[in-house]
C-alpha angles and dihedrals in degrees: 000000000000120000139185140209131198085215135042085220091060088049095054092043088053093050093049083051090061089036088057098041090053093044090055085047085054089241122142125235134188116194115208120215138180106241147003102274095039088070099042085055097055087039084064097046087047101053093036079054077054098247121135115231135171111227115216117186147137094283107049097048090152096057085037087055086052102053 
């Protein structure tokens, strides 16, 4: 379903929460972004809410070949 946010801040928060409800499922998840720095930036919400997450972007290509 589409949603919508009035913050950014409030958009972030909500995707760390489904992030958080399919990793207790045991279900993996891979959140696209736009740009570099959009997805170190969710990488960082998602490990300070405590979930572990392998960042693949455009920077790191070797650890993105071994997963």
């Amino acid at each position: 379903p589409t949603r919508l946010y009035l913050t950014g801040d409030d958009r972030d928060r909500a995707l760390a929460s489904l992030v958080a409800l399919a990793h207790r499922a045991t279900r993996p998840v891979l959140v696209a972004c736009q740009s570099v720095r959009d997805s170190e930036r969710y990488a960082e919400l998602l490990r300070a809410d405590g979930l572990p997450c392998v960042l693949l972007n455009a920077k790191n290509d070797r650890e993105e070949a071994e997963v």
